[in-house]
VEXFI-672795 format. One line per 8 residues: number of its first residue (from 1); their letters; for each residue x, y, z of C-alpha. Coordinates in Angstrom, 2 decimals, decimal comma. Example, Ala and Ser with C-alpha at 12.3 -4.5 7.8 and 13.67 -1.06 7.14 Angstrom:
! VEXFI-672795
1) as) 12,30:-4,50:7,80 ~ 13,67:-1,06:7,14
//
This chain:
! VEXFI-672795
1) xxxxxxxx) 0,00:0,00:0,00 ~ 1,58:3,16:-0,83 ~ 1,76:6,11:1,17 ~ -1,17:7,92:-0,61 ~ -3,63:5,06:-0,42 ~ -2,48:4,63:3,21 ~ -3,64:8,45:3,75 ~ -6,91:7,72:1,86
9) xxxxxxxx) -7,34:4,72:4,11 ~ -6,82:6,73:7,41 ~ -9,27:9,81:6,18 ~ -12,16:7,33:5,61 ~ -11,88:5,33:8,74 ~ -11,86:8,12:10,81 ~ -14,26:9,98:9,10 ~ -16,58:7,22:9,58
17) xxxxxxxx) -15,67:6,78:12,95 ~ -15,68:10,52:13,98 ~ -19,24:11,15:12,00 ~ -20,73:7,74:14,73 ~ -18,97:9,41:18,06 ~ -20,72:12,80:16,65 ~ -24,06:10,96:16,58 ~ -24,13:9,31:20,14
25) xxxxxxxx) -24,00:10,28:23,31 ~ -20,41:9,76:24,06 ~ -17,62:11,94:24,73 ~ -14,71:12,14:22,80 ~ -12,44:10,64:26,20 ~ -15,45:8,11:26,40 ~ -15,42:6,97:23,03 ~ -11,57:7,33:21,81
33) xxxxxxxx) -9,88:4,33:24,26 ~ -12,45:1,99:22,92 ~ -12,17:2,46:19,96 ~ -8,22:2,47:19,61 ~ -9,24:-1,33:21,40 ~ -11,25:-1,99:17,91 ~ -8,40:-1,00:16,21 ~ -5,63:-3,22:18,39
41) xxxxxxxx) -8,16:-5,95:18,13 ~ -7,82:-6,03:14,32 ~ -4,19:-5,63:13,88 ~ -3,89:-8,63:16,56 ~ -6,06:-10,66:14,05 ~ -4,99:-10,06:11,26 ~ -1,44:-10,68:12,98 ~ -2,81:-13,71:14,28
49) xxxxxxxx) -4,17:-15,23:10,61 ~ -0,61:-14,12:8,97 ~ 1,47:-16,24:11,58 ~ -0,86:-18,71:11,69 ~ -0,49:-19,32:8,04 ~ 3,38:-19,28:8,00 ~ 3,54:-21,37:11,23 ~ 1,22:-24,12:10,05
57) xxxxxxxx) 3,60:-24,64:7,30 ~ 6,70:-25,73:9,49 ~ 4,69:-27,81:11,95 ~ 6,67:-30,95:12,51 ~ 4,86:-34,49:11,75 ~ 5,32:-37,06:13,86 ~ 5,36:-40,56:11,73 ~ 2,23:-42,23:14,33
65) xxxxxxxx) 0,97:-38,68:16,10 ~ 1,21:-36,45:13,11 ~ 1,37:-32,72:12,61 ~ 2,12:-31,18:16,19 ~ -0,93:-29,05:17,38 ~ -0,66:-25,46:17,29 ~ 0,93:-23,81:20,32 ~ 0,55:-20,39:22,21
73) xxxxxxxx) 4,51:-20,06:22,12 ~ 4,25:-20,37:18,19 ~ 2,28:-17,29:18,08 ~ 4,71:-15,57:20,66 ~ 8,22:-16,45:18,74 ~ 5,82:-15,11:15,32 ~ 6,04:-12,21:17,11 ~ 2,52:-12,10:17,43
81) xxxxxxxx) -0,72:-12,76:19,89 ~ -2,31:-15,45:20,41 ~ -6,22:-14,79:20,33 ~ -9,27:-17,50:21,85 ~ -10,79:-18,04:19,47 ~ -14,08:-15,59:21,13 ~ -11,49:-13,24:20,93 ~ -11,20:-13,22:17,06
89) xxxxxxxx) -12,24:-10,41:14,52 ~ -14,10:-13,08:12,20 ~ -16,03:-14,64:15,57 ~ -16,78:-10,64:17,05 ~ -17,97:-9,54:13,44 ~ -20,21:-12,73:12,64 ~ -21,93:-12,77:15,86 ~ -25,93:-13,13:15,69
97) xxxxxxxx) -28,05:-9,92:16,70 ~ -29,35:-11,37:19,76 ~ -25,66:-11,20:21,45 ~ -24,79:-8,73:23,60 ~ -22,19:-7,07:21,49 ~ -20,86:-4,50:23,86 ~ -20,27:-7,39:26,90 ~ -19,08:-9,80:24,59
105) xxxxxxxx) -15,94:-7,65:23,61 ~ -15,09:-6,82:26,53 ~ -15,16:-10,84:27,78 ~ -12,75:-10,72:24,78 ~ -10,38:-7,95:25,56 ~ -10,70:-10,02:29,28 ~ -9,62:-13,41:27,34 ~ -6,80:-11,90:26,05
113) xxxxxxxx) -5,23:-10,10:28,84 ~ -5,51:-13,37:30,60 ~ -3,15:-14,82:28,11 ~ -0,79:-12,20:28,42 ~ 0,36:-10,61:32,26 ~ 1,92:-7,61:30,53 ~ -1,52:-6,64:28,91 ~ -3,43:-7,41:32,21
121) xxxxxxxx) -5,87:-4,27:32,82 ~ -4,81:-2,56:30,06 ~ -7,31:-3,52:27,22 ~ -10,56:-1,00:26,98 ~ -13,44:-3,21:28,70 ~ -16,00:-0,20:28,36 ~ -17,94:-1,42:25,17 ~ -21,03:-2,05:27,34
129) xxxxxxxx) -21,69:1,88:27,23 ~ -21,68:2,05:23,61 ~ -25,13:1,49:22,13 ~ -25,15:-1,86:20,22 ~ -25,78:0,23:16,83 ~ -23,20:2,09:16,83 ~ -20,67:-0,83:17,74 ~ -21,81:-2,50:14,70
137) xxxxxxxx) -21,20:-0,21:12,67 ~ -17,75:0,42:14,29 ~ -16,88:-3,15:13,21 ~ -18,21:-2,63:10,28 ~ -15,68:0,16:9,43 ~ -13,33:-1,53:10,81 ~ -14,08:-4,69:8,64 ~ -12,71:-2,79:5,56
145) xxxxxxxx) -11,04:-4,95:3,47 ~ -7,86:-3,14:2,96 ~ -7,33:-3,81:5,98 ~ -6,98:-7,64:5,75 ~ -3,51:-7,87:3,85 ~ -1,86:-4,64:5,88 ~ 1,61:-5,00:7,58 ~ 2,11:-4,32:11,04
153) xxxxxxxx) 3,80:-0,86:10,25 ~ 0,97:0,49:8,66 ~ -1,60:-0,76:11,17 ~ 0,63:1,10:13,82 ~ 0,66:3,94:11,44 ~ -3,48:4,05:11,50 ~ -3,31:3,35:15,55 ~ -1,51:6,77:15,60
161) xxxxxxxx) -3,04:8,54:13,09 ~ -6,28:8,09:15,59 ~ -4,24:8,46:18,39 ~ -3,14:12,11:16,69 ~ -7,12:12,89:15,88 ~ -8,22:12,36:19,11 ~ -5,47:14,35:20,89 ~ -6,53:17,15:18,40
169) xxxxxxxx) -10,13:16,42:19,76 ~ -9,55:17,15:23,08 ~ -9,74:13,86:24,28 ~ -7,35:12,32:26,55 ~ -6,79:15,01:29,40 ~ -6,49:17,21:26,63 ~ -3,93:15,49:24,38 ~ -1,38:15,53:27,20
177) xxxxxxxx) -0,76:12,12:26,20 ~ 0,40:12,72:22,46 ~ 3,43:14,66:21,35 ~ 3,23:15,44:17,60 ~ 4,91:13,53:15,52 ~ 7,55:16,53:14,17 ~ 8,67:17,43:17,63 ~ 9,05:13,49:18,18
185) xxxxxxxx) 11,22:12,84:15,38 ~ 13,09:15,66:15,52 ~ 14,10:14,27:19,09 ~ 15,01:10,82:17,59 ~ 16,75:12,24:14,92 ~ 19,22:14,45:16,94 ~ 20,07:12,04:19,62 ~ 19,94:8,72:17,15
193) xxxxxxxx) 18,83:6,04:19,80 ~ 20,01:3,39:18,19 ~ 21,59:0,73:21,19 ~ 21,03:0,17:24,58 ~ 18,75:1,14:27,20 ~ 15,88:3,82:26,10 ~ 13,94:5,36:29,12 ~ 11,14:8,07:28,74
201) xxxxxxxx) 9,94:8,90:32,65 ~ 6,89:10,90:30,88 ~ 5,98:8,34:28,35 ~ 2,69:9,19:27,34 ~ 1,67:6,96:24,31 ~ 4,85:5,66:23,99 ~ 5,05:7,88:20,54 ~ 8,86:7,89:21,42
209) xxxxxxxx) 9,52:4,36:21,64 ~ 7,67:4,00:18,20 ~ 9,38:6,70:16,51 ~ 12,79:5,24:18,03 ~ 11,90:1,53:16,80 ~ 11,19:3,33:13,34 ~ 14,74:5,07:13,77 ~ 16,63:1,60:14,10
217) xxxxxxxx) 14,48:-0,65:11,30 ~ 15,71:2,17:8,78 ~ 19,09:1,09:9,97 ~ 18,69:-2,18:9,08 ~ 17,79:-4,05:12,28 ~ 15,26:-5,38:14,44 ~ 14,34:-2,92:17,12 ~ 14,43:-5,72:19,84
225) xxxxxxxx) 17,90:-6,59:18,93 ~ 18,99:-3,23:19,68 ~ 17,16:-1,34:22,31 ~ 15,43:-1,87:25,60 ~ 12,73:0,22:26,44 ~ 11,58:1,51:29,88 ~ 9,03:3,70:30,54 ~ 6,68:5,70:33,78
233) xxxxxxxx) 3,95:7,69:33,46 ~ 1,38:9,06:36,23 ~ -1,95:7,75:35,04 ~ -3,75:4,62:34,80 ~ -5,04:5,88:31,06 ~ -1,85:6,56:29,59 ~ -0,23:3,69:30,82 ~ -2,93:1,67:29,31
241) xxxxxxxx) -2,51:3,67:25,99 ~ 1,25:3,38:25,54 ~ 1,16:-0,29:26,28 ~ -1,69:-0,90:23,77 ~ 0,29:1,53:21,39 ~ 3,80:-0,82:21,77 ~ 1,77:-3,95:21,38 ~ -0,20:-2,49:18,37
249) xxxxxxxx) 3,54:-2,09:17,07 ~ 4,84:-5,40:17,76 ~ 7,50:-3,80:20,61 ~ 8,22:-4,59:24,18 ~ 8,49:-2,78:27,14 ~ 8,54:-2,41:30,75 ~ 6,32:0,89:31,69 ~ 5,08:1,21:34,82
257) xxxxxxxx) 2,77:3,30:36,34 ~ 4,07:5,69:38,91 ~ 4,82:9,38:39,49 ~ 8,15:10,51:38,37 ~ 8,17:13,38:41,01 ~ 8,44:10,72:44,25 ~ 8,95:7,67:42,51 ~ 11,93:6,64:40,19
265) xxxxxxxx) 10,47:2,76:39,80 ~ 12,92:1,40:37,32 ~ 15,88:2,87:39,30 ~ 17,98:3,74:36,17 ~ 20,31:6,57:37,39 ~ 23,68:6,83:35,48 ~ 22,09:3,56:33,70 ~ 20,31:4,93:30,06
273) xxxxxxxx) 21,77:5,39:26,58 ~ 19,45:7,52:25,87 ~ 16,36:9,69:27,38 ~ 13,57:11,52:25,83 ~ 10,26:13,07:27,23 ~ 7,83:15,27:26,86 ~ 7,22:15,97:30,38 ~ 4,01:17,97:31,60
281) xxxxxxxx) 5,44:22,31:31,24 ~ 5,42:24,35:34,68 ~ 3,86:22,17:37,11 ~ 3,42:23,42:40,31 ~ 2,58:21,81:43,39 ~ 5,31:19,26:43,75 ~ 5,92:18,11:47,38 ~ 9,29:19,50:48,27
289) xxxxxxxx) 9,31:18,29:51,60 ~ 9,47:14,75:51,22 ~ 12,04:12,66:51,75 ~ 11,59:11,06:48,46 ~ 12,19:14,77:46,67 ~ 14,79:16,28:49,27 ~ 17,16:13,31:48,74 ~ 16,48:12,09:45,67
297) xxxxxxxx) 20,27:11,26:43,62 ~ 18,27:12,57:40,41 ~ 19,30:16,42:41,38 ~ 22,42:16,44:41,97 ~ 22,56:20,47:41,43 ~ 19,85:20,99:43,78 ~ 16,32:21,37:44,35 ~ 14,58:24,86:42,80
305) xxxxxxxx) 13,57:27,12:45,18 ~ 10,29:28,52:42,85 ~ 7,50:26,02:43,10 ~ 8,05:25,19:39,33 ~ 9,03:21,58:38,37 ~ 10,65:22,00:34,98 ~ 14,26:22,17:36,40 ~ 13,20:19,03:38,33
313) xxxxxxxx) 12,87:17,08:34,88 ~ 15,55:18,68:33,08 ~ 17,89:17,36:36,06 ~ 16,38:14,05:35,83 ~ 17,02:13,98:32,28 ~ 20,60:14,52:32,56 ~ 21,22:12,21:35,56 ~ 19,89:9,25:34,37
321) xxxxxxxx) 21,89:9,14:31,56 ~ 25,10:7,15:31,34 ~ 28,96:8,37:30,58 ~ 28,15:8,64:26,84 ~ 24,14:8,86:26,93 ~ 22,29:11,30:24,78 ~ 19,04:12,90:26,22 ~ 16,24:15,15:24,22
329) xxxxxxxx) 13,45:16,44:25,51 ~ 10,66:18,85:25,16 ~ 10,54:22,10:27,53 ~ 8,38:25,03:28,28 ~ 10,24:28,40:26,69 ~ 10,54:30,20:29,25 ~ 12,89:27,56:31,01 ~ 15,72:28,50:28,86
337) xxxxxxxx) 15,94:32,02:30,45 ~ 14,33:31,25:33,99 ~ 16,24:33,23:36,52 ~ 17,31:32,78:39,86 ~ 17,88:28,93:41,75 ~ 17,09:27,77:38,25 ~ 19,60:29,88:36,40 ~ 22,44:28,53:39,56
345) xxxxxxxx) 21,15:24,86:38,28 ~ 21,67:25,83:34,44 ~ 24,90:27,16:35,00 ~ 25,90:24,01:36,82 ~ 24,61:21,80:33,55 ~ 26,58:24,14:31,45 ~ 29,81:23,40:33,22 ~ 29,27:19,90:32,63
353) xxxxxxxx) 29,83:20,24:28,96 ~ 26,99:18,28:27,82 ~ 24,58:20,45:26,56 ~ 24,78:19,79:23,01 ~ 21,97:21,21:21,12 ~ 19,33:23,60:22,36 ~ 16,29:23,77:19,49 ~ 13,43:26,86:19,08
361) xxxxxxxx) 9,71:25,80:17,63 ~ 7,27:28,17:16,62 ~ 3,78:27,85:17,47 ~ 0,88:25,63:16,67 ~ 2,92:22,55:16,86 ~ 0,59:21,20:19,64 ~ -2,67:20,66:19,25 ~ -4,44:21,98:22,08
369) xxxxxxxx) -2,11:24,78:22,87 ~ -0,60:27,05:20,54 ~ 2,47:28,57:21,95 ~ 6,37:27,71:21,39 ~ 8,42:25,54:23,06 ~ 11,98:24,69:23,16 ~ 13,92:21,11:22,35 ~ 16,87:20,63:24,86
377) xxxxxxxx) 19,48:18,00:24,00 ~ 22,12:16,59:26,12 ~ 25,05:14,34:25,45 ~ 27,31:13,07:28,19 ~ 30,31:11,85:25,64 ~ 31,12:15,86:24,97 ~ 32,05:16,13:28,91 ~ 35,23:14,19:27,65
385) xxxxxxxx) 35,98:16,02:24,46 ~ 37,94:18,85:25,10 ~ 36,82:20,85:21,76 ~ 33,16:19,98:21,95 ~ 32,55:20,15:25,70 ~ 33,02:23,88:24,99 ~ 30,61:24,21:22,22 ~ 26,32:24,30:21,67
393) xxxxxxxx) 24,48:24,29:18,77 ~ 21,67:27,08:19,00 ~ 19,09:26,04:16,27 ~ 16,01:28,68:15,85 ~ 13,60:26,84:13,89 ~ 10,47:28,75:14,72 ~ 10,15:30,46:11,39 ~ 10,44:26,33:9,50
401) xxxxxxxx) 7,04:24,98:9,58 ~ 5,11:23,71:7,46 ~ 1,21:25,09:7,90 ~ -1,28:22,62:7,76 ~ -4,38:24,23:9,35 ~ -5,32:27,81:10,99 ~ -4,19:25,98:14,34 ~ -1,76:23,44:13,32
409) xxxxxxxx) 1,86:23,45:12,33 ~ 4,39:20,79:11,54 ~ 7,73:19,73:9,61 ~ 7,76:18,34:6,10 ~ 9,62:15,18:5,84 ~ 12,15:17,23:4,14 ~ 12,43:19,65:6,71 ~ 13,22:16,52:9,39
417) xxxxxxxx) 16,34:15,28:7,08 ~ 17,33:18,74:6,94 ~ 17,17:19,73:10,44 ~ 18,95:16,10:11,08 ~ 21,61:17,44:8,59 ~ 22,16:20,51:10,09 ~ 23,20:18,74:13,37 ~ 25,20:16,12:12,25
425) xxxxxxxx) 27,47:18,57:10,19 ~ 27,90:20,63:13,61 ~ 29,16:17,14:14,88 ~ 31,57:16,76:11,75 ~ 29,84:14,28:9,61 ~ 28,71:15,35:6,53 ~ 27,42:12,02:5,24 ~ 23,55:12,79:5,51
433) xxxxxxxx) 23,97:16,16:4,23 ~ 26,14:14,64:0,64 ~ 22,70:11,81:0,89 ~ 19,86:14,42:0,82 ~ 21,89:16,52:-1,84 ~ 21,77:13,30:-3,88 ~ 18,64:12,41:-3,29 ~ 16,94:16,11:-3,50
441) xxxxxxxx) 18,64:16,01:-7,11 ~ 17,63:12,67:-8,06 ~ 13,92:13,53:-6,86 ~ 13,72:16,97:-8,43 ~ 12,88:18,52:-4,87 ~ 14,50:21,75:-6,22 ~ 13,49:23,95:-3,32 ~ 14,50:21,97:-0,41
449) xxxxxxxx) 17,89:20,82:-2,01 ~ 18,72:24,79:-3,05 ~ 18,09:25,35:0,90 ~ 20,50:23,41:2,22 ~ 23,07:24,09:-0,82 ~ 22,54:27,94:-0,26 ~ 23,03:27,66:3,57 ~ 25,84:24,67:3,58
457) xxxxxxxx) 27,65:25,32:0,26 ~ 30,35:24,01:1,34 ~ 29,05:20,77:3,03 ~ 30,09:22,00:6,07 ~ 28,87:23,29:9,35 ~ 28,82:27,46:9,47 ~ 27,02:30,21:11,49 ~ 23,65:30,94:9,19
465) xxxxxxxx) 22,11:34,12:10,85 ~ 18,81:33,36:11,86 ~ 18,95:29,87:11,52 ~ 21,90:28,77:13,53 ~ 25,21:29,34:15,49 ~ 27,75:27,34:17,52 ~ 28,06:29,62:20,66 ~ 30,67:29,04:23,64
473) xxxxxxxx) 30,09:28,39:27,29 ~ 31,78:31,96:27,29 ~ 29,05:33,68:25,49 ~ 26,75:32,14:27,35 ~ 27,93:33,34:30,30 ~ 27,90:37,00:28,91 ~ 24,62:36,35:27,81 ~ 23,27:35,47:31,90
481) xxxxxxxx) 23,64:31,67:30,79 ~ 20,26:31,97:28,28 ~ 20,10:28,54:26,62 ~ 17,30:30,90:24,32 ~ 18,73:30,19:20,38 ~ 16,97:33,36:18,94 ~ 19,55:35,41:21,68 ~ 22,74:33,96:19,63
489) xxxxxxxx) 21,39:33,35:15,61 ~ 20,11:37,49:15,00 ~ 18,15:37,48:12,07 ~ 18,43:36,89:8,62 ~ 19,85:39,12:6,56 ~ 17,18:39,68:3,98 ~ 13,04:39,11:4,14 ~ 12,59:35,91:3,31
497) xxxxxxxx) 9,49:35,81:0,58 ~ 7,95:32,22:1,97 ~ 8,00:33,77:5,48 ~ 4,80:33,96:6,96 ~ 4,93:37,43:8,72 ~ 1,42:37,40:10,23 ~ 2,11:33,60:12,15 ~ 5,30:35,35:13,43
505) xxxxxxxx) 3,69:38,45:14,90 ~ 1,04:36,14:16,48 ~ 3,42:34,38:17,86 ~ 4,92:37,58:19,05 ~ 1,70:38,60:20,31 ~ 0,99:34,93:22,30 ~ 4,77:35,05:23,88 ~ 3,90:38,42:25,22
513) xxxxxxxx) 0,62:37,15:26,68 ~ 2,71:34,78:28,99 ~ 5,34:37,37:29,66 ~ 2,47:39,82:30,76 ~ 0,66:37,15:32,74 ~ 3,99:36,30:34,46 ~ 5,30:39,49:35,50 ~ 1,63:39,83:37,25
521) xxxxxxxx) 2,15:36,67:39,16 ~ 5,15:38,08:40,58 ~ 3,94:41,54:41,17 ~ 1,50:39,53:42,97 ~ 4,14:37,41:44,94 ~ 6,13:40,27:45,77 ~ 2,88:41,89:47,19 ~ 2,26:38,91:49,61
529) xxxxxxx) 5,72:39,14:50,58 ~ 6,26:42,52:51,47 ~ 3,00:41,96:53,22 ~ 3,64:39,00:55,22 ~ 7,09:40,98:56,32 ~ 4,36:44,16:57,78 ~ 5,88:46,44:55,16
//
């Protein structure tokens, strides 16, 4: 199926799905778990026929016994589940009217778990709230025959092209669980997870882990033969939706339920290869006091003194990573220039040497909020590296987007290799960069191979005002240790004709709104002080 009829596909099934949720009496949180069940429960079956198939051919015969009866653990080295057979599309979808439809899936989803303990209370067993109508006709859609013959990949694809509809929805705690796909493979790209021990403390969906299994298979490899993935996350829901979302893709993993803030439950300090997030911006309210936070080895430059928890993650970040580990996560703006305890604990990671890349996005890149945010990446190795431990890439991407709505932004796939390029000739290989110049030329994509040729003649690394800059621990100092790119690139030195002036003084307008509603807060703070003081 190629990637246009893969597109088609996705449009009409959740059309069809979206147009049934509109007509019932279910909300978009009630509705969208359940259904990404439906969608599991195919891909498992239609996993389940394929391996079937191949393993029926290889069956030993015995000469008196003959061919050796099907096994569970054939499924499971097929890489692939074993389903009851109630638990079957072709049983679910051929059931008589007089069944209970809604309690019969969920016995399934219960029949299933029961095989497996790592999918124990994790499958959607709500289906008794949808009316029986409108399950039929779920199956239904879901009984589209392009579907029958679809790999794995492309099932995982649909899984998070739903999983990326409903976030824009509102379902889901508001989409907290779903990072968008740009900002997630930009992360993959830059710190190139491709051994060892992956941890994300925040993990959502698991949309990193996918992305990062993606990242290794166009490498050449199995993901399973090269990475081990670990993963916490605060809610029952989310936890429930990244496992689904790893089994959907054929992974493992060991995520856990728990809250980062007080619990570190797979103990992996000084441990991981690698570490991305996209932890939960400017949360207040985090217990201080407890033993748990006060002595935790995770902050090793010290606990914040503003009751703000974003320098409690970006610590995290850094210590669980190992003596060459890479981390990349996503961070609220304003972090990068937060003053204060939280400027003593920057200047500490700066002295370390291993902030490697810090990364500006525009707006509109989430889908339930629209302002910026900021991509941080770490890598212990430069600590070592007496050039590079000096040295950060500043990247100021917030004027490369590509728009896809009023309210949405992302990257074009050629903005991703470009972006990927950009950072791997500040690390001294130019290989990618000589690959997309071939492959821009070979493909006629005139415009994206004359940007990188116009910025990079040379297939090298150099400053490009507005765009990028290698700055020194030095001028970050000058600069009151900002990790902000858009204080080190300037601007471009001509107007740019594709630049979309009217996004950029929005966004202008939207980072001012914050700025205003901040310096209120603390007008307000430093009211209640002097107060409290009698003055």
């Amino acid at each position: 199926m190629s990637a246009e009829q893969l597109k088609a596909l996705e449009d009409r099934l959740w059309k069809a799905a979206d147009d049934l949720r509109a007509n019932s009496k279910l909300t978009a949180t009630e509705y969208s778990f359940p259904v990404l069940g439906l969608i599991f429960l195919r891909h498992a079956h239609s996993r389940f026929i394929k391996a079937k198939d191949e393993i029926e051919k290889t069956l030993p015969v015995h000469p008196t016994r003959g061919v050796r009866p099907i096994t569970k653990n054939d499924f499971l080295n097929a890489k692939a589940i074993f389903l009851p057979e109630d638990a079957r599309w072709d049983t679910i979808k051929d059931l008589p009217d007089s069944e209970d439809l809604g309690e019969y899936i969920n016995e399934a989803m219960r029949n299933i778990e029961s095989e497996y303990e790592d999918l124990i209370g994790v499958l959607p067993k709500t289906y008794n709230l949808f009316e029986k109508d409108l399950l039929q006709r779920l199956i239904r859609i879901f009984n589209d025959e392009a579907l029958d013959d679809m790999s794995g990949d492309a099932f995982g694809q649909i899984y998070e092209y739903f999983l990326n509809k409903f976030a824009q929805s509102g379902a889901q705690e508001g989409g907290e669980f779903f990072t968008p796909p740009s900002l997630v493979k930009t992360i993959v790209n830059i710190i190139e997870p491709n051994h060892g021990t992956v941890l994300d403390p925040a993990v959502g969906s698991a949309g990193m882990f996918v992305q990062t299994a993606h990242f290794v298979e166009e490498e050449g490899f199995e993901a399973a033969s090269k990475v081990t993935f670990y993963g916490q996350e605060k809610t029952d829901t989310n936890t429930k939706l990244a496992k689904m979302n790893m089994a959907v893709h054929g992974l493992d993993g060991d995520i856990v339920q728990g809250n980062s803030f007080y619990e570190d439950k797979h103990e992996l300090v000084g441990k991981c290869d690698f570490v991305m997030a996209n932890p939960p911006f400017n949360v207040d309210g985090v217990d201080k006091s407890k033993d748990s936070v006060k002595n935790d080895p995770r902050l090793p430059f010290g606990l914040p003194n503003n009751d703000n928890a974003n320098y409690l993650w970006i610590q995290y970040f850094y210590s669980y990573l190992n003596e060459t580990g890479r981390a990349g996560f996503v961070m609220a703006s304003s972090a990068s220039d937060a003053g204060h305890s939280e400027k003593l604990i920057r200047k500490q990671l700066l002295e370390t040497g291993a902030v490697d890349v810090m990364v500006s996005i525009g707006n509109k890149f989430f889908y339930t909020v629209s302002l910026p945010c900021t991509l941080w990446f770490f890598d212990r190795a430069k600590e070592q590296d007496e050039n590079r431990k000096d040295q950060t890439l500043m990247l100021d991407l917030r004027n490369i987007y590509r728009k896809v709505s009023s309210r949405i932004h992302d990257f074009t796939e050629e903005n991703l290799e470009s972006i990927h390029a950009i950072v791997n000739l500040y690390r001294g290989d130019n290989s990618l960069f000589k690959e997309l110049v071939d492959k821009y030329t070979q493909e006629g994509k005139t415009k994206a191979l004359e940007w990188l040729t116009n910025h990079f003649p040379n297939g090298e690394y150099v400053d490009v005002a507005g765009l990028c800059k290698v700055v020194s621990r030095a001028e970050i100092e000058t600069n009151d240790y900002s990790l902000t790119p858009g204080r080190y690139v300037g601007v471009a030195d001509q107007l740019d004709e594709d630049f979309d002036y009217e996004t950029e003084m929005g966004i202008i307008k939207e980072e001012l709104q914050v700025l205003n509603e901040e310096a209120n807060r603390l007008a307000e703070q430093i009211q209640t002080n002097l107060e409290e003081l009698g003055l």
